[in-house]
C-alpha positions in Angstrom: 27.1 51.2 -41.6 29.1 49.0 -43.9 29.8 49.5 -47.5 27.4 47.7 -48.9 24.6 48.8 -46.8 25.7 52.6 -47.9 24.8 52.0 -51.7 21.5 50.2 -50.7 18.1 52.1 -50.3 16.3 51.6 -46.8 13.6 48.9 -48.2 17.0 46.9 -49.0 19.1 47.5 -46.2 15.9 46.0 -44.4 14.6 43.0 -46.2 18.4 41.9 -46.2 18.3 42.1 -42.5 15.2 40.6 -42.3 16.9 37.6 -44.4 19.9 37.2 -42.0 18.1 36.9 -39.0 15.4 34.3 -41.0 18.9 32.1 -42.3 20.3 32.5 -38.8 17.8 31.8 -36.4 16.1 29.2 -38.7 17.7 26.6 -36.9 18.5 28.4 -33.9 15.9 26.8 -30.6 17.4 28.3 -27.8 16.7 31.8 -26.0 20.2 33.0 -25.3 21.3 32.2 -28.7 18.1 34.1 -30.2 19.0 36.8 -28.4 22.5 37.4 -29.0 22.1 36.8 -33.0 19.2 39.4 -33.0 21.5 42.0 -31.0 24.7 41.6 -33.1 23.0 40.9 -36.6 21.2 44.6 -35.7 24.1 46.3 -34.4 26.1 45.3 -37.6 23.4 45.9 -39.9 23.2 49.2 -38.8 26.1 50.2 -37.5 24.2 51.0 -34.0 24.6 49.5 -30.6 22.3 47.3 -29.7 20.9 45.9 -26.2 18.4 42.8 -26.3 16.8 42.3 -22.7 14.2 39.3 -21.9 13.0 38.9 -18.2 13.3 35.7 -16.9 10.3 33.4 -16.5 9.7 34.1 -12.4 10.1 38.1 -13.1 13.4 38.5 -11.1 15.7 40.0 -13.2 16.5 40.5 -17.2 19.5 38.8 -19.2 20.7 41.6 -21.2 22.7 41.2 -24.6 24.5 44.2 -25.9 26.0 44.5 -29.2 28.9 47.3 -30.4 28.9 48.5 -33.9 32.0 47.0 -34.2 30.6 43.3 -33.6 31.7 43.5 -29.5 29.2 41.0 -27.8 28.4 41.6 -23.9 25.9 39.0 -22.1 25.1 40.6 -18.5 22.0 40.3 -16.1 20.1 43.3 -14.5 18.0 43.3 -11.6 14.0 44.6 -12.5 14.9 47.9 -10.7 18.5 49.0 -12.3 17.0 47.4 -16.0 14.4 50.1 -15.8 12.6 48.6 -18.9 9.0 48.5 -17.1 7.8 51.8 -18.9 9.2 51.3 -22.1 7.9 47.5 -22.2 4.2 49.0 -20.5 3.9 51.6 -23.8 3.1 48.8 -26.1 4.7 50.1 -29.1 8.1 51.3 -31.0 8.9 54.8 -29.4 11.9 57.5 -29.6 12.4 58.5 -26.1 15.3 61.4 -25.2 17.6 60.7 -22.6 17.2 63.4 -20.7 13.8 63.5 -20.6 14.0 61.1 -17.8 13.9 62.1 -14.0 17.3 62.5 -12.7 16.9 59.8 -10.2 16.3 57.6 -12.8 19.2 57.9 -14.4 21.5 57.7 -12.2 19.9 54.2 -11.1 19.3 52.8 -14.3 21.4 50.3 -16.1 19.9 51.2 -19.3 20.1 54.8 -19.6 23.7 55.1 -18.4 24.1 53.8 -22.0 22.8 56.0 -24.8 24.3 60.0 -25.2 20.6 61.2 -26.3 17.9 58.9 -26.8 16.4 55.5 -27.9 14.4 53.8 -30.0 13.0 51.1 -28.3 9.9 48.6 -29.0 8.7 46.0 -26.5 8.7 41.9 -27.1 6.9 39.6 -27.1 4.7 42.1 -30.2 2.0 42.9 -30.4 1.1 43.4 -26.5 3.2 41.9 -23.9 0.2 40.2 -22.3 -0.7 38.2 -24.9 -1.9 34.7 -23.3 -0.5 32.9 -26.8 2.9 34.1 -26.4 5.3 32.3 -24.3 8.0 35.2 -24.6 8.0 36.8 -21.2 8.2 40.8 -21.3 11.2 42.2 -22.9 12.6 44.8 -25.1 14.9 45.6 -28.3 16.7 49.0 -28.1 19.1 50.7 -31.0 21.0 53.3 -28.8 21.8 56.9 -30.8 20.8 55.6 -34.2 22.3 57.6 -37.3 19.9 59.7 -39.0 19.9 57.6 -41.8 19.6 54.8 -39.9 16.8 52.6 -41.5 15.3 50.8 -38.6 13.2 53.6 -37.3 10.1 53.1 -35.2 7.7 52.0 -37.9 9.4 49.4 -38.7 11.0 48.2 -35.6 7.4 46.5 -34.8 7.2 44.1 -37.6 10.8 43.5 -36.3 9.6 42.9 -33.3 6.6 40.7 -34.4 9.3 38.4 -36.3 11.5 37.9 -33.7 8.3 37.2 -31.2 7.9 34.5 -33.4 11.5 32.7 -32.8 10.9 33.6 -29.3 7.8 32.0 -28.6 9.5 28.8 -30.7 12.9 29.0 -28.6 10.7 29.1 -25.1 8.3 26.6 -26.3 11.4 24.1 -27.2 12.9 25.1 -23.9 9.8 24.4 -22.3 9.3 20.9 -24.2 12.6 19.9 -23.4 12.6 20.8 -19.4 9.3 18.3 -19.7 10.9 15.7 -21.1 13.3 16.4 -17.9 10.9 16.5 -15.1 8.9 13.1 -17.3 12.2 11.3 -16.6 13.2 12.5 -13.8 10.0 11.6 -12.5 9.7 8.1 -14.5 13.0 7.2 -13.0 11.4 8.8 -9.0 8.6 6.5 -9.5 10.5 3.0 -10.6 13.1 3.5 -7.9 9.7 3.9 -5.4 8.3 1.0 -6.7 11.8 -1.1 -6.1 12.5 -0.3 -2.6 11.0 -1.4 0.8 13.1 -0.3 2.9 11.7 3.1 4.1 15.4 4.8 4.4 16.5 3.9 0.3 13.5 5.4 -0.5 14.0 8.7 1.7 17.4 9.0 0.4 17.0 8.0 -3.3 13.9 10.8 -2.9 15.8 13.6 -1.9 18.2 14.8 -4.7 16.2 14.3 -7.6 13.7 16.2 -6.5 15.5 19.0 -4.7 17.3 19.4 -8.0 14.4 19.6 -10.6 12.2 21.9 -8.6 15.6 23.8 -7.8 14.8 24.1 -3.7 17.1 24.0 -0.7 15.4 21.2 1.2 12.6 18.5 0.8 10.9 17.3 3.7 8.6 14.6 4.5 6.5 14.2 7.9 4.6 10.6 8.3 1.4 10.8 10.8 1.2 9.2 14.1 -1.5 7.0 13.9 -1.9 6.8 17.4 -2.0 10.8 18.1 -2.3 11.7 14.9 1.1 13.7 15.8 3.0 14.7 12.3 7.2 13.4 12.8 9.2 14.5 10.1 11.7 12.3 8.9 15.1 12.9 10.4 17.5 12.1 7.4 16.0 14.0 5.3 16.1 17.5 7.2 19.8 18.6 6.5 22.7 19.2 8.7 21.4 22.2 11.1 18.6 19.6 12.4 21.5 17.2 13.4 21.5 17.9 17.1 18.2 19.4 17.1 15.5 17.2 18.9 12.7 15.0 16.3 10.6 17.4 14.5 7.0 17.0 15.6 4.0 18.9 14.9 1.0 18.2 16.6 -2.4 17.0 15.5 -3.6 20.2 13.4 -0.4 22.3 13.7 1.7 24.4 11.4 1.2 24.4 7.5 2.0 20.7 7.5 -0.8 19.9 10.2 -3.3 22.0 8.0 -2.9 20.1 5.0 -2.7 16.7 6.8 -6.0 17.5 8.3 -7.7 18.9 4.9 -6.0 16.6 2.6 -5.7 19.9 0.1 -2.1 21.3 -1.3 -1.0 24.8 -0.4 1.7 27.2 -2.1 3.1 29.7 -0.3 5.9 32.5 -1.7 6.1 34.2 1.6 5.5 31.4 4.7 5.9 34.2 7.6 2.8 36.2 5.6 0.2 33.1 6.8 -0.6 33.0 10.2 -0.8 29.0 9.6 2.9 28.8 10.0 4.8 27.4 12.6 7.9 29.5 13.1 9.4 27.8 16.5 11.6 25.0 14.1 13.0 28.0 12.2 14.1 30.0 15.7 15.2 26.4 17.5 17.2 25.0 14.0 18.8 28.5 12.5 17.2 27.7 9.2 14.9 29.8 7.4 11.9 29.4 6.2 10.7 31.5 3.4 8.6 29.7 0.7 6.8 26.1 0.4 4.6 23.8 -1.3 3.2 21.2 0.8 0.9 18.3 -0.3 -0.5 15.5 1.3 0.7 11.8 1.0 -2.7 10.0 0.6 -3.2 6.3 0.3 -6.5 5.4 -1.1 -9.0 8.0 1.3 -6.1 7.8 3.9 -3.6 10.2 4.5 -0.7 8.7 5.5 1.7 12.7 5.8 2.9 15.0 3.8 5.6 16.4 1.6 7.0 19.7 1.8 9.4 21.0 -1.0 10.9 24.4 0.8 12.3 27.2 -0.7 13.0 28.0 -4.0 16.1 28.9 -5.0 15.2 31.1 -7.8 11.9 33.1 -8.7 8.6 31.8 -6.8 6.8 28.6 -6.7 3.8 28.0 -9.5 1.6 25.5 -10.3 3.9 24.0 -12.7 6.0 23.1 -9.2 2.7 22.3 -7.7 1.7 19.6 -10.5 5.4 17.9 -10.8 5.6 17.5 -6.8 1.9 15.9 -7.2 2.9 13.2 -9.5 5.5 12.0 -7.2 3.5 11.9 -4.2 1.2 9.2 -5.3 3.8 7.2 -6.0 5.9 8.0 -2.7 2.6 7.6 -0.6 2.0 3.9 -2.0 5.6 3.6 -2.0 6.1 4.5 2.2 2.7 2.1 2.9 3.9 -1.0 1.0 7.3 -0.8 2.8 5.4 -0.2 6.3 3.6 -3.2 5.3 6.9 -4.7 4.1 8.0 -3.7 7.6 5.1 -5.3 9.7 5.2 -8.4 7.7 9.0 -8.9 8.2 8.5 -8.4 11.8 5.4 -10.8 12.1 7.8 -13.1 10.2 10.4 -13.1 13.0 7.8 -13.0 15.9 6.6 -16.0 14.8 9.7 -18.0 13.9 11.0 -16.9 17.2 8.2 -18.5 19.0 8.4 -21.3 16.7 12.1 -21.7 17.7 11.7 -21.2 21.2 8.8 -23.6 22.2 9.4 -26.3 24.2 7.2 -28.8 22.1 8.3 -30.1 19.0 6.6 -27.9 16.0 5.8 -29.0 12.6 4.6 -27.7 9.4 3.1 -29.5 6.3 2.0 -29.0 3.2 -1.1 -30.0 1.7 0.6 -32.9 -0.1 1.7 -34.0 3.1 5.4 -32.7 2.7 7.3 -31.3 5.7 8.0 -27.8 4.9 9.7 -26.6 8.9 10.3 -28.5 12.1 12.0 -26.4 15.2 14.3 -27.6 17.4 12.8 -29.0 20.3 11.5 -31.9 17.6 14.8 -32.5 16.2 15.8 -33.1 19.9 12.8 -35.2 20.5 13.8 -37.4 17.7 17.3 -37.7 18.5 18.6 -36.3 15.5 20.3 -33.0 14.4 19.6 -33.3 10.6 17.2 -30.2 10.1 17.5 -30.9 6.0 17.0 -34.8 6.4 13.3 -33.4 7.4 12.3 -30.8 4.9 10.9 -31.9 1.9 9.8 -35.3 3.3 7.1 -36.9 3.5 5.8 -36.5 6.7 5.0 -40.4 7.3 8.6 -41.1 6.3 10.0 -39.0 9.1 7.0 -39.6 11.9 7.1 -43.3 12.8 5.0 -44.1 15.5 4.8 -47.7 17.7 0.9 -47.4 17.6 -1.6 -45.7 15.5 -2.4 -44.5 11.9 -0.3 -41.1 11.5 -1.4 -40.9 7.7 -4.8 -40.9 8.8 -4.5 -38.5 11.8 -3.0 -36.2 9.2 -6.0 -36.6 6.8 -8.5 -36.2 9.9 -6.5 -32.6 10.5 -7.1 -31.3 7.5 -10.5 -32.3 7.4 -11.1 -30.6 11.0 -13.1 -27.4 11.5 -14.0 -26.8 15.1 -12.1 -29.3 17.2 -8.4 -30.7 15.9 -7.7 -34.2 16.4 -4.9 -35.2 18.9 -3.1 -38.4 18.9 -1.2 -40.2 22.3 1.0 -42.9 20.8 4.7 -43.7 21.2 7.2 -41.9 18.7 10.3 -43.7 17.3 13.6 -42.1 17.6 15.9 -41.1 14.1 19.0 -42.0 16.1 18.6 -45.6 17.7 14.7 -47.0 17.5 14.2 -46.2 20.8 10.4 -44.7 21.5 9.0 -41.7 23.5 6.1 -41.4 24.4 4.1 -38.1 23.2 0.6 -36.7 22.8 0.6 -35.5 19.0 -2.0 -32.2 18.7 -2.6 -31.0 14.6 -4.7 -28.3 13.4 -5.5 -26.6 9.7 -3.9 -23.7 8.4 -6.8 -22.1 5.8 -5.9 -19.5 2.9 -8.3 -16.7 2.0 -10.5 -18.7 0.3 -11.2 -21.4 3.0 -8.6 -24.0 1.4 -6.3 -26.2 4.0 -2.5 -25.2 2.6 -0.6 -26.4 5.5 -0.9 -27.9 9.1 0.7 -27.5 12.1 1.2 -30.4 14.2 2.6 -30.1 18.2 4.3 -33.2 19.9 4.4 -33.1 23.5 7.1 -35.1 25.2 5.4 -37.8 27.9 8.0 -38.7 29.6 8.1 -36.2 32.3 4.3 -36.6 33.0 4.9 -40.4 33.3 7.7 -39.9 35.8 6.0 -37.6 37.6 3.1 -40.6 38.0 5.7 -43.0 38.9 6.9 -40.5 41.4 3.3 -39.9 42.6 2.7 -43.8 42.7 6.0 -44.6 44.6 5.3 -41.6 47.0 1.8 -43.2 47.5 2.7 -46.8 47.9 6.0 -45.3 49.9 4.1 -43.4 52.6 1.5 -46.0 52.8 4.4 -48.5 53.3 5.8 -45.9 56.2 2.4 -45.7 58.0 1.5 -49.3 58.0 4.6 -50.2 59.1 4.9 -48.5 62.2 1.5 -48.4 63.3 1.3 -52.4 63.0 4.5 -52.6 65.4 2.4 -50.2 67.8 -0.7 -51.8 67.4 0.9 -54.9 67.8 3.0 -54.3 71.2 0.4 -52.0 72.4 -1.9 -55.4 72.0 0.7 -57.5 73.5 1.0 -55.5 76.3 -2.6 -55.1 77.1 -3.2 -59.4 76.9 -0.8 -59.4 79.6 2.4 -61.3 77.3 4.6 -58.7 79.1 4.0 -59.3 82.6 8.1 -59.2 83.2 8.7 -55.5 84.0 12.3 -55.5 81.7 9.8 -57.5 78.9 7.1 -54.7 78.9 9.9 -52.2 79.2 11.2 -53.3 76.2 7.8 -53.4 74.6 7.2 -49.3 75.1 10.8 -48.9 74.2 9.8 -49.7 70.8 6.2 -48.2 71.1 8.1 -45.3 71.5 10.5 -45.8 68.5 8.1 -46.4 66.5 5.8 -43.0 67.1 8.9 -40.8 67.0 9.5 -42.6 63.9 5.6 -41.6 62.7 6.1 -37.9 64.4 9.1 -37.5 62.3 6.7 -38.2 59.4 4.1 -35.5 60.3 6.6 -33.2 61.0 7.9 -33.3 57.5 4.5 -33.0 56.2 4.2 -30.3 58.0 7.7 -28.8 56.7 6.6 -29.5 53.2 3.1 -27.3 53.6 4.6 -24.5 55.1 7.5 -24.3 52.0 4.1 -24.8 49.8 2.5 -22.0 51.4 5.4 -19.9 51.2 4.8 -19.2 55.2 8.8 -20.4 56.0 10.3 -16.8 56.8 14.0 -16.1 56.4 15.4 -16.4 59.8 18.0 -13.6 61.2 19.5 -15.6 64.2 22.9 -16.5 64.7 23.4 -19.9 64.6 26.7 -21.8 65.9 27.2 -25.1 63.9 29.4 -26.6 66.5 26.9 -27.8 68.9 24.4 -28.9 66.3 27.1 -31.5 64.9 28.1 -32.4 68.2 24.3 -33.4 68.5 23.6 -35.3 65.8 26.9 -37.1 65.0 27.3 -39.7 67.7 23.9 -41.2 67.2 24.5 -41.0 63.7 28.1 -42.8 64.4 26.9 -45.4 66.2 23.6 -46.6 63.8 26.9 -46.6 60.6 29.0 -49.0 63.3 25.9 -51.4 63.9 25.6 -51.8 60.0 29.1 -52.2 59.5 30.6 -48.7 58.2 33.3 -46.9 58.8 32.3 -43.2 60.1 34.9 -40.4 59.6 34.1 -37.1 60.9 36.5 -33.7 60.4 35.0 -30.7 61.9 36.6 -27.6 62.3 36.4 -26.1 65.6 34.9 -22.6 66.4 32.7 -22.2 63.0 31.7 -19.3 62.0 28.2 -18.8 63.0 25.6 -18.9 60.0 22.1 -16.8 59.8 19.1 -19.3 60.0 17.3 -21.6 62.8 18.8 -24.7 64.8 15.7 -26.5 64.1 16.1 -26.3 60.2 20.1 -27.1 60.1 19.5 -29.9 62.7 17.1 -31.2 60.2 19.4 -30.6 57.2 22.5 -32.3 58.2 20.7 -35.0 60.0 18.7 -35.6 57.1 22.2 -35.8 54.5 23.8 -38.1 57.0 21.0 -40.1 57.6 20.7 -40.3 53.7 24.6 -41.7 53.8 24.3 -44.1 55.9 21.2 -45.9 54.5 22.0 -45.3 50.4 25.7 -47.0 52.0 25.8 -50.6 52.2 29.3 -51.3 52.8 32.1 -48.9 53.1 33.1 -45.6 54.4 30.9 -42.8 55.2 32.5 -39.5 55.4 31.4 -36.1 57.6 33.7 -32.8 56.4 33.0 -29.3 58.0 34.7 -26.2 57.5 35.3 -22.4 57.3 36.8 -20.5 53.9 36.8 -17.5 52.2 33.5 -15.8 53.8 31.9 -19.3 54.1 30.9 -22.2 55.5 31.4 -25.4 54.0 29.6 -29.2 54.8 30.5 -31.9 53.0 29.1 -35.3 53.4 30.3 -38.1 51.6 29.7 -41.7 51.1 30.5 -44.8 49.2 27.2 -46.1 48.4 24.8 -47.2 45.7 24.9 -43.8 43.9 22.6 -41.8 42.0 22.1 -42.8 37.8 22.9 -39.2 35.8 19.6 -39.0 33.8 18.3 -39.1 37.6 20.2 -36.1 38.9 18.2 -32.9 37.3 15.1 -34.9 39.3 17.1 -35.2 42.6 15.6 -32.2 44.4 12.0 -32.4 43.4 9.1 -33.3 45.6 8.2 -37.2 46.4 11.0 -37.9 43.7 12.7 -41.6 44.4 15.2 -42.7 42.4 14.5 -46.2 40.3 17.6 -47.8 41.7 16.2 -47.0 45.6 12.7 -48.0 45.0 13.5 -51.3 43.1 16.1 -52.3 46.3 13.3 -51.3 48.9 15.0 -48.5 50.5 12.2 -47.0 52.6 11.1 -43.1 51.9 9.0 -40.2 51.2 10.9 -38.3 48.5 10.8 -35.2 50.8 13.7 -35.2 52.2 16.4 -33.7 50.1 13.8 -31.8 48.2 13.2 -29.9 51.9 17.1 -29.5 52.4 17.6 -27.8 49.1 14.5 -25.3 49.7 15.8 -24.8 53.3 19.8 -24.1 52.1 18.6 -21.9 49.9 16.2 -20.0 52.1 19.0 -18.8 53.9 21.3 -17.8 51.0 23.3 -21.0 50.6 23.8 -23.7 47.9 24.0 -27.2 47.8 25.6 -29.6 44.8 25.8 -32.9 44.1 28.4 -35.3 42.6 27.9 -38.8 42.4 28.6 -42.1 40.3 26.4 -45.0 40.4 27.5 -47.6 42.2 30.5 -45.8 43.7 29.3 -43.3 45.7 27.5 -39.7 46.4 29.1 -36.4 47.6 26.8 -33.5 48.9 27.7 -30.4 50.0 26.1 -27.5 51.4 28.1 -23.9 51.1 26.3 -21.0 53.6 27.6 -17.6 54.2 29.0 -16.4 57.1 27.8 -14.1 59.9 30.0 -10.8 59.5 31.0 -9.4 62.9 
């Protein structure tokens, strides 16, 4: 004892601890420091050592202060077991207990006991009665090991010690308590704004994950979002930590494992020991390496809808409690909402680029307006169809200072589709170009756009380019008037020798000879015609097999070319011919390639008015080569991409009367290629047209 306390009577030496400990821990809010002021203002008080021990709030273990006379502090933690405080604490009151009146066993394995050379006084906190439901001290004890005789602090009054110091206690815990609140109130504040700030469904996994691991103090948080489709729980990959890495997806079916439990019930669950509920499913713990051994898992609801759940996992120190329960509840509102609005972020970004990728790839020109008439998109195949490339010239306009059209009220067709409710309004007229004032010719189709509430706030409007549909009825018109034109033609020369002849006009034998001479010209001419029908229905049809003869060129030019030589000399051309002996043999018919190269030469020689035709045939590099070249009236470019389409004529042939069917080159293209070759085209107008027809060889 010090000096001072020697000359002081007991009641003294008491109320002048007593008004220590008041002045110290007046101001003192914190457990530790609590504790270590009441074990060293004791011990030096009364010249005793002192040990202070409080269990922590999950029941794991004790922090233990222990005081020397001398003023030595010592701050260590025992576990429940080596503490051995439970039986002291469970008496309820101050008590002297001897040393040795402990069971051997006990002593050797208690922390506590190794301590004192005879006995203790001891009393338990928080006092009176350590299950008091208004205390927030959790159990402890003060001891005063070997106390002097004299020693003041005996076990009467150690209790209203006690009772004091229950009172700082409960205030130090309660301010502890207050302040981890505030904590977990920001921390979840801050969860709950970054949830509302994000759509992207990864920011929010990620900026999830920390924060709450570290305020509920747990190795891993896990969320698993439902299948809609099977119902199927798939737990989100980023999220599980680095022993799932190479693991396959985590998924739980419909039902399965805690997680499928609460999905289906929609109702939390703690669990302290997971492999103690038969509910669990241990396979991702024995696939993964990590262990399982405590959860909370709550659902992720949206509205009546659950949407998954979220797992926190286990708990680094102490067991999980409602306290966990209720701060892992107020995120997962927020979470839940936050997951479905970036889902519907997701699907609306997505519909977004579906559409403006069909809007961008459609072959008519799209347009949107406004309801004031204002162009807000065009794609495009419109900008094309007007000639122009100036995508922001458009926007923003209004749309009858952009659309100019040769006939018809476009202001007024606008007006009649946004007044339209079960039919939209089309409009045929001829559309002026941006680029010179030239006009196509389009069929203009518009139809309302209605908000929720039934309101037109834009229109869509389609142009259909014309121009190909009116070529293909010039096409259809020159291939009617052309074939009538070939039929008349020959059957009035029959009809008309065939009449000569029977009226007897040809009774000289060489006369009437000469008559069925052209009688005869004249239906092989007609036959020729069938046949190509013919041709043509069986490419239609599809019925025109892939032939696998062997077929030697050679001979098939030998046949065609001097009658083809001699009808260029009659009009006055020159006819070159270059074929390389012993082709290659190509895979196909005789028939078809007689018909092919007959039909290019023929082609030649009438498109040629003056000049030199040109016949080129030879073997390279796997291949067979034709080439047939002439110096005629040529083929205008815009005509070209039409040149091997059915019954299509070119302008320049039909307007210098050039008889035809449109068939023919359109049958030599399908025919070439039928048997794996190409043909291609060059040609200028007015200076001449090159074809030529590449077909692989026959391999030995």
């Amino acid at each position: 004892m010090s000096e001072q306390a020697l000359v002081m009577n007991p009641a003294d030496q008491l109320y002048a601890l007593w008004r220590q400990l008041t002045n110290e821990l007046a101001t003192v809010f914190d457990t530790h420091g609590v504790c270590a002021i009441v074990a060293g203002e004791i011990a030096a008080h009364t010249g005793t050592r002192t040990v202070v021990g409080v269990q922590d709030p999950q029941h794991n273990y004790y922090d233990v202060w222990i005081c020397d006379r001398d003023g030595r502090l010592i701050q260590t933690r025992w576990s429940n077991r080596k503490a051995s405080f439970a039986p002291l604490i469970q008496a309820g009151k101050a008590r002297k207990t001897e040393k040795f009146s402990r069971p051997p066993d006990e002593l050797i394995d208690s922390e506590l006991w190794q301590l004192p050379r005879q006995f203790i006084y001891s009393v338990p906190l928080p006092f009176p009665g350590g299950d008091n439901p208004m205390s927030l001290t959790p159990p402890g004890l003060v001891c005063l090991l070997d106390p002097a005789d004299d020693c003041y602090l005996t076990t009467e009054n150690l209790e209203p010690l006690a009772m004091n110091l229950t009172t700082f206690l409960d205030r130090a815990y309660m301010r502890h308590q207050l302040d981890r609140q505030n904590i977990e109130f920001a921390v979840v504040s801050d969860i709950n704004y970054a949830l509302t700030s994000k759509l992207s469904l990864r920011n929010i996994f990620q900026q999830l994950m920390d924060p709450v691991r570290r305020t509920l103090n747990v190795e891993s948080v896990s969320i698993g979002l439902i299948d809609l489709a099977t119902g199927d729980i798939q737990f989100v990959e980023i999220l599980m930590g680095p022993l799932f890495r190479n693991q396959p997806p985590i998924r739980l079916r419909k039902g399965q494992g805690i997680a499928g439990w609460v999905a289906e019930r929609g109702e939390a669950v703690i669990l302290n020991d997971v492999y103690a509920d038969k509910r669990f499913f241990s396979r991702v713990d024995r696939q993964s390496g990590f262990h399982t051994h405590s959860m909370i898992c709550i659902p992720l609801q949206v509205e009546e809808r659950i949407i998954g759940v979220l797992q926190a996992i286990n708990k680094q120190e102490g067991k999980f409690s409602s306290h966990d329960l209720s701060l892992l509840q107020a995120i997962a509102g927020p979470l839940a909402a936050a997951i479905e609005n970036a889902n519907l972020h997701g699907d609306v970004i997505a519909e977004k680029r579906r559409i403006e990728a069909i809007f961008a790839s459609m072959a008519e020109g799209l347009m949107t307006v406004n309801a004031d008439g204002v162009i807000t998109q065009v794609n495009d195949a419109l900008l094309t169809l007007l000639g122009t490339e100036a995508l922001d010239a458009m926007l923003g306009r209004l749309v009858q200072e952009a659309i100019r059209l040769k006939k018809g009220d476009f202001p007024g067709f606008v007006q009649d589709v946004m007044q339209a409710r079960d039919e939209y309004p089309q409009l045929a007229s001829d559309l002026y170009l941006v680029s010179n004032g030239a006009t196509v010719p389009v069929l203009i189709s518009g139809a309302p756009i209605h908000d929720e509430k039934g309101q037109v706030n834009e229109m869509i409007f389609v142009f259909s380019d014309l121009r190909q549909i009116r070529e293909v009825e010039r096409m259809r018109d020159d291939f009617f008037h052309g074939i009538v034109h070939e039929l008349r033609t020959p059957l009035a020369t029959i009809l008309m020798y065939a009449r000569m002849l029977r009226s007897g006009k040809a009774s000289d034998p060489e006369k009437a000879n000469r008559f069925l001479g052209v009688i005869e010209r004249e239906s092989d001419r007609l036959q020729k015609m069938v046949r190509q029908m013919l041709l043509l229905a069986k490419l239609e049809a599809r019925e025109w097999q892939r032939s696998s003869e062997a077929v030697q060129l050679n001979p098939i030019f030998e046949e065609i070319l001097p009658p083809l030589t001699d009808a260029a000399t009659e009009k006055g051309l020159v006819f070159r011919q270059k074929v390389q002996p012993d082709l290659p043999p190509v895979r196909g018919d005789k028939e078809t390639y007689y018909l092919i190269f007959k039909n290019l030469v023929d082609n030649a020689v009438k498109f040629t008015l003056s000049g030199t035709v040109r016949f080129d045939a030879w073997a390279e590099a796997g291949k067979v080569h034709v080439r047939v070249k002439d110096q005629g009236i040529g083929i205008p470019r815009l005509a070209i991409p039409n040149l091997f389409k059915r019954f299509y004529r070119t302008q320049t042939a039909v307007e210098r009367g050039i008889a035809g069917t449109g068939l023919g080159l359109y049958m030599v293209k399908e025919s070439v290629e039928n048997f794996d070759g190409t043909i291609t085209v060059d040609s200028e107008e007015g200076k001449g047209t090159t074809f030529t027809v590449s077909l692989p060889a026959v391999e030995d």
